[in-house]
C-alpha positions in Angstrom: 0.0 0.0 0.0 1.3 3.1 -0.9 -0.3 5.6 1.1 -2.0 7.3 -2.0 -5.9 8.2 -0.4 -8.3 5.8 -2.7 -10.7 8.5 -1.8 -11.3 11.4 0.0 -12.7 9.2 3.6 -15.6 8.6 5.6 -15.1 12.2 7.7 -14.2 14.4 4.6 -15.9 17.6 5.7 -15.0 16.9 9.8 -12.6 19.2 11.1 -11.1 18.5 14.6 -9.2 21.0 17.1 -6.9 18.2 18.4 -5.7 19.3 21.7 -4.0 16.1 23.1 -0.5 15.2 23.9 1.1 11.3 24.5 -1.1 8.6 23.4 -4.8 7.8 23.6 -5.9 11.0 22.4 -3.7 11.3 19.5 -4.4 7.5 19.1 -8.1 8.7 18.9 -7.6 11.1 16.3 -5.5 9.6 13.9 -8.2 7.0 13.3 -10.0 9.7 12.7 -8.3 11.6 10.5 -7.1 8.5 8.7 -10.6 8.1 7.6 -11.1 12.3 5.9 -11.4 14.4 9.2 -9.1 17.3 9.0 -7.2 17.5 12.0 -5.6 20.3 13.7 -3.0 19.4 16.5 -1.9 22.2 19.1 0.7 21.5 20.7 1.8 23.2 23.1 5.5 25.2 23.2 7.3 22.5 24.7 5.7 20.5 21.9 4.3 16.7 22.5 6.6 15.3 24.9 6.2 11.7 23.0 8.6 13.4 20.5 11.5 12.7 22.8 10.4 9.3 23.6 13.2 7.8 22.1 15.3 6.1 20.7 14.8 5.5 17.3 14.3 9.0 15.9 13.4 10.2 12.8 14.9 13.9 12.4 14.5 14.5 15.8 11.2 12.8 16.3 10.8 9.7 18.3 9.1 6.4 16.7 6.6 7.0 19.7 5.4 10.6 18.5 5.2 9.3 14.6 3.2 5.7 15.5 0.3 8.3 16.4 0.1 10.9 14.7 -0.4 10.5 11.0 -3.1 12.3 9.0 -2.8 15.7 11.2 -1.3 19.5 11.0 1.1 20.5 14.0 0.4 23.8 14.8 2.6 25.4 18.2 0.1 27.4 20.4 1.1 29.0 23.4 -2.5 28.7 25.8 -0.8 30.7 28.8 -1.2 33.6 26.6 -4.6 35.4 26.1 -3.8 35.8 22.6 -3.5 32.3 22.3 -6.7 31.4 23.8 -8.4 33.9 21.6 -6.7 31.6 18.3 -8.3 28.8 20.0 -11.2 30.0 20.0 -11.0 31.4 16.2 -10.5 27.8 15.0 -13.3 26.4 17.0 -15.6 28.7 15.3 -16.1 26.0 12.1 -14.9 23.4 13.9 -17.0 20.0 14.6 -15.2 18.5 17.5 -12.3 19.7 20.3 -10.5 16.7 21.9 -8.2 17.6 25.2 -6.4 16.3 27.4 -5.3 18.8 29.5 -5.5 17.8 33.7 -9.4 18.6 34.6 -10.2 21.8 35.7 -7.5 23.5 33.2 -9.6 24.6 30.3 -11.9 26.4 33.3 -9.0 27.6 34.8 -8.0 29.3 31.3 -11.7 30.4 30.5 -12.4 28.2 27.8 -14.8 25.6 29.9 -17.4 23.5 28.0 -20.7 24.5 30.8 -18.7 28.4 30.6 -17.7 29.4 27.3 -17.7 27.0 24.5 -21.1 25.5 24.8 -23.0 29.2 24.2 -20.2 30.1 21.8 -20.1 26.7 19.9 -23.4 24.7 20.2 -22.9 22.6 17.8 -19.1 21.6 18.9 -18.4 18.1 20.7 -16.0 18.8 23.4 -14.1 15.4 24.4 -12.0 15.2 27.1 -9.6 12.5 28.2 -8.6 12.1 31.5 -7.1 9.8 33.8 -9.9 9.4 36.5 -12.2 12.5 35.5 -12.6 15.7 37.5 -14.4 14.3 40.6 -14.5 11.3 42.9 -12.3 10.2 45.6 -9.4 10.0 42.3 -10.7 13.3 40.6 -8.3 15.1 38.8 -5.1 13.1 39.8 -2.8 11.8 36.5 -3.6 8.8 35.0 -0.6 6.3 32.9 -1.7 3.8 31.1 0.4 1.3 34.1 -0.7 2.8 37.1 -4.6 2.4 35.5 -4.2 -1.6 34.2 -2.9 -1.9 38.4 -6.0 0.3 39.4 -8.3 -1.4 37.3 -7.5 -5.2 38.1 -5.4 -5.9 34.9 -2.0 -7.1 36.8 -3.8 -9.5 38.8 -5.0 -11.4 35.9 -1.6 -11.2 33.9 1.8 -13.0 34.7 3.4 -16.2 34.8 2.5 -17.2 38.3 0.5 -15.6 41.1 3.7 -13.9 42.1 4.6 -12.8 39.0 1.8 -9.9 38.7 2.7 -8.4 35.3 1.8 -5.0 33.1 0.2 -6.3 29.8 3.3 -5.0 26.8 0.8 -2.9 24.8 -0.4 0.4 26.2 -4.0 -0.7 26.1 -5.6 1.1 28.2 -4.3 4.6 26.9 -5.4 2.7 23.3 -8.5 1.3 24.4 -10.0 4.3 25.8 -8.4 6.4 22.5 -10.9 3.9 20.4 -13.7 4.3 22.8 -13.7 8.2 22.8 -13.5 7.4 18.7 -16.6 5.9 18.7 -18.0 8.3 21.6 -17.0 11.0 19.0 -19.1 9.7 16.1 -21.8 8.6 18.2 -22.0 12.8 19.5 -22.0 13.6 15.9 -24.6 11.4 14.6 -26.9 12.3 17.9 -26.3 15.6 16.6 -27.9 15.7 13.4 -31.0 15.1 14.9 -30.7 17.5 17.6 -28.9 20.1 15.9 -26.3 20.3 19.0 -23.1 19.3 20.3 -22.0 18.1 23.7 -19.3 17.5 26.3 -17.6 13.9 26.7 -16.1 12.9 29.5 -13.9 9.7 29.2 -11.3 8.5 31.5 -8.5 6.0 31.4 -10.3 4.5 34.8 -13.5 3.4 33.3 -12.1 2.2 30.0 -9.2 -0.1 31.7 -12.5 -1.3 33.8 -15.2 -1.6 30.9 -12.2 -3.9 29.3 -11.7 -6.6 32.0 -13.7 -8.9 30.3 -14.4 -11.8 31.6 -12.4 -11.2 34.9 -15.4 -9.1 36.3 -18.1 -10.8 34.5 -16.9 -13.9 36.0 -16.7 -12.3 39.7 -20.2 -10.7 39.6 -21.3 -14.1 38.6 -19.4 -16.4 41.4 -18.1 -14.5 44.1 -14.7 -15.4 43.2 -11.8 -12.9 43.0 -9.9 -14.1 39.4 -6.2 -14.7 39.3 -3.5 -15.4 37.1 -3.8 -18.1 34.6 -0.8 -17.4 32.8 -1.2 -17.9 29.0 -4.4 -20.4 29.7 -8.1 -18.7 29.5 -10.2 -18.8 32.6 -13.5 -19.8 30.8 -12.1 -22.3 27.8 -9.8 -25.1 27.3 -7.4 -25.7 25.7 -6.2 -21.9 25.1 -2.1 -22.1 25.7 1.1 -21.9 24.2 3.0 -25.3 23.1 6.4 -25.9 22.2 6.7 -27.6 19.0 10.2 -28.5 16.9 10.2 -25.8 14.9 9.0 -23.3 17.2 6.6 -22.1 20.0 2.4 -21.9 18.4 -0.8 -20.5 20.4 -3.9 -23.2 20.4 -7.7 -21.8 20.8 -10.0 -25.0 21.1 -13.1 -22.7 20.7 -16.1 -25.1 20.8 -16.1 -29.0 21.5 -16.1 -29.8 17.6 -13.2 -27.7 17.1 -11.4 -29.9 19.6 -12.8 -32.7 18.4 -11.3 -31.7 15.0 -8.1 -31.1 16.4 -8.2 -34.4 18.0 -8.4 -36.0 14.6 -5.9 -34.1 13.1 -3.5 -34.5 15.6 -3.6 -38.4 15.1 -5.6 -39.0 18.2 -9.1 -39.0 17.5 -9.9 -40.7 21.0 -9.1 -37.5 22.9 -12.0 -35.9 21.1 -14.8 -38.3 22.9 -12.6 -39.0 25.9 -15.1 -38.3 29.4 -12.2 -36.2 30.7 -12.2 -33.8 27.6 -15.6 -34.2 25.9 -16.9 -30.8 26.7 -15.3 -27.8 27.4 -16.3 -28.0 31.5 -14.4 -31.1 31.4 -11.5 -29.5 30.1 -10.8 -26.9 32.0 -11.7 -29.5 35.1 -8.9 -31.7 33.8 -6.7 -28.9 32.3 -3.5 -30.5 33.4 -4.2 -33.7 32.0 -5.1 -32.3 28.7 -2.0 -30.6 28.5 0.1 -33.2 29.0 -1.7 -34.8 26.4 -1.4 -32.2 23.6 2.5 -31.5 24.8 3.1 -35.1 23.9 1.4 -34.7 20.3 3.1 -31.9 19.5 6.6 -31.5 20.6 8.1 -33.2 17.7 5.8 -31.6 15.1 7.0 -28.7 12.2 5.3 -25.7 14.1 4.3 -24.2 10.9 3.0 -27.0 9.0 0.8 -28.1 11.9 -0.8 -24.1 12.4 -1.9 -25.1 8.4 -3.3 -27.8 8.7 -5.1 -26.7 11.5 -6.1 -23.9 10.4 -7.2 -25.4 7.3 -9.3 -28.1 9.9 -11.1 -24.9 11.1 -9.4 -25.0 14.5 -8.1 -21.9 15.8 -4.3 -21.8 16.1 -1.4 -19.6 15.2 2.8 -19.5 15.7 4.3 -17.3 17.9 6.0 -14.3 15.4 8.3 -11.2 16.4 7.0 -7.9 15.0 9.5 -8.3 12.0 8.0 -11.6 11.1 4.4 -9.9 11.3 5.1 -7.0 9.1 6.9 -8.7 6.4 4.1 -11.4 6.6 2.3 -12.2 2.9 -1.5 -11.7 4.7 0.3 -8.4 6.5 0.8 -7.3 2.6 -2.3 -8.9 1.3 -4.4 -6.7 4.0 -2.5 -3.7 3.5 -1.2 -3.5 6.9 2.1 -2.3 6.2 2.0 1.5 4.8 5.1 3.2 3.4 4.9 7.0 2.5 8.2 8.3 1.9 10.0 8.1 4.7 6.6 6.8 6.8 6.9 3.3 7.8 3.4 1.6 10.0 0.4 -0.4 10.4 -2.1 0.0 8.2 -6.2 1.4 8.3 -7.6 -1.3 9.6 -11.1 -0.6 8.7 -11.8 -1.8 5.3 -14.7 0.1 3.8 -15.9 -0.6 0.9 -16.8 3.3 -1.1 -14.8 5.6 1.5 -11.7 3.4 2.4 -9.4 5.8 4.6 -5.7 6.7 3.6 -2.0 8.0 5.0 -2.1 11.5 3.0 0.8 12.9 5.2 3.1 11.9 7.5 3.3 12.6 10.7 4.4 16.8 11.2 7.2 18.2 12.5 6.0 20.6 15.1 4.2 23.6 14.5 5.1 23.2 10.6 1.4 24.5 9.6 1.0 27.1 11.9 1.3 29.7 9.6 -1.0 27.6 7.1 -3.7 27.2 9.1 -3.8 30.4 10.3 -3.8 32.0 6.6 -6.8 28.9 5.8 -8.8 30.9 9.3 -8.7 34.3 8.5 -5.5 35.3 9.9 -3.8 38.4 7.9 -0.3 37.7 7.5 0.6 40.4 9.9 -1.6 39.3 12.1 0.1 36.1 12.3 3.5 37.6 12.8 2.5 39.5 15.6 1.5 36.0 17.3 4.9 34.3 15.8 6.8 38.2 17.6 5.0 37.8 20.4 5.2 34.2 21.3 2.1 32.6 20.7 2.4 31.4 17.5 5.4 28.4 18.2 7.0 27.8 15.3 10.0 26.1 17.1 10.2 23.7 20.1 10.8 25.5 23.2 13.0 22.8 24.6 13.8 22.4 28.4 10.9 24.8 30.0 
């Protein structure tokens, strides 16, 4: 995929004031604006501090900045200032949506509240905020990282090895998970609002969407009464779910359903495990889980990892080998889904929803900072000496302030 826009996207016509900073909000609105919405980032004069989250750079920018932030125009705003609030509130004027995520409390604090200001002024803008635990509440207003929430929320007592061996899952997920939840909270506000003719305020938190995705930890509590634990790379409610060593390399099994595993059975050249009392259905696997993985470990220790994940897969039964991220992106179904985008110097994951009139594209790469200040100023009214007044007097950023 080369990164050339098949069309102009879904949100061609959406224009969003992107005012967040790290990960799930700019996560958030790069889906976004990889599907047509225009965004606007402001950063503010320090710039995004994920640009320093490096090594590897690319001209200065870390890997961590340019995952997220795609499909967007950097523009360097300096909020401290009342000039700068008064840009702010020149490009909300058209705009359809503001995502933040300043601490709670700051965009009262700078006169530019939703209840305040920018509900009268904007009534047809959604204002989303991202926040670690919201503004209120025994937690209100204190930071939120995407570790200290999976802790908070229950997550490291469900991951690790062992039950001393509590463990941080490896992908940012909550920060992620709650950037594609305010997504969708986002389009739901603006498809409310063609009926009602009116925007509104959003609050999400990294608190409720690390809870709302420990599925089936708390759905199995509320159910039994008992507190889940660690089950390593085994699944609390189905068996067999586990890694297994094979001769060629380490593959993940999912039995799904009992004819899965009665298929697997068969294929693995032991078709009597598939009717055998302990592992008929899957209650009697998981109550004889040790059992049945001594039993597969046998079968498949001396097997060609690779050959048996085909064949398997082929069967119907859900399996897969255990890759690196090299392997992944330089694999043929990567390529054939158009998961691995090149644009210029760009390099990442692809869109991945595929639809079928409006697909979405990478039309830029992600900006150096404050690189279309001056551009979308000029597109907003701005006169050009205007505009260098803001650059003279500090406002307008057009280069990092590093260090303060």
């Amino acid at each position: 995929m080369s990164g050339t826009a098949a069309s102009a996207g879904a949100l061609k016509g959406i224009k969003i004031v992107d005012c967040t900073r790290v990960l799930g909000g700019p996560y958030c609105t790069q889906m976004l604006g990889d599907h047509g919405a225009e965004i606007i980032k402001i950063e503010p004069p320090q710039g995004d501090e994920v640009r320093d989250w490096g090594p590897p750079f690319h001209e200065g920018d870390a890997s961590y900045f340019i995952g997220v932030n795609r499909n967007k125009k950097s523009l360097g705003l300096d909020l401290s200032k009342e000039e700068g609030k008064q840009v702010l509130l020149r490009l909300l004027e058209d705009a359809d949506v503001l995502v933040e995520n300043y601490k709670p409390g700051s965009m009262e604090k700078w006169g530019l509240g939703y209840e305040e200001v920018l509900k009268e002024n904007f009534p047809k803008l959604v204002h989303c905020r991202i926040s670690g635990f919201g503004g209120s509440g025994p937690y209100g207003g204190f930071p939120g990282y995407d570790g200290i929430i999976q802790a908070m929320t229950g997550w490291f007592s469900v991951n690790g090895s062992t039950p001393g061996d509590q463990t941080r899952v490896g992908i940012p997920m909550v920060d992620m998970g709650t950037g594609l939840y305010a997504a969708n909270a986002i389009m739901m506000a603006l498809f409310e609002r063609h009926s009602s003719g009116l925007g509104q305020y959003i609050d999400m938190t990294l608190y409720d969407c690390g809870l709302s995705l420990m599925h089936p930890h708390v759905a199995n509590y509320s159910l039994s009464g008992k507190v889940p634990g660690i089950t390593g790379n085994q699944h609390p409610n189905i068996a067999p779910y586990d890694k297994f060593t094979t001769k060629t390399g380490d593959i993940f099994i999912a039995g799904g359903n009992d004819r899965a595993w009665q298929r697997m059975a068969t294929e693995l050249g032991k078709p009597e495990l598939g009717t055998d009392p302990r592992f008929k259905t899957n209650a009697d696997r998981l109550a004889n889980r040790v059992a049945l993985r001594e039993e597969l470990e046998a079968l498949l220790s001396d097997v060609d990892g690779n050959d048996v994940c085909d064949r398997l897969l082929r069967a119907g039964v859900p399996v897969g080998p255990i890759r690196d991220t090299a392997d992944v992106m330089a694999h043929e179904h990567t390529k054939h889904r158009d998961m691995a985008v090149e644009k210029d110097w760009y390099k990442g994951w692809g869109i991945p929803i595929k639809f079928s009139r409006t697909p979405g594209s990478v039309r830029s790469v992600p900006p150096k900072f404050g690189v279309h200040g001056r551009e979308v100023l000029e597109a907003h009214g701005f006169a050009p000496d205007e505009i260098q007044g803001l650059v003279d007097g500090g406002v307008l950023v057009e280069e990092r302030r590093k260090g303060k």
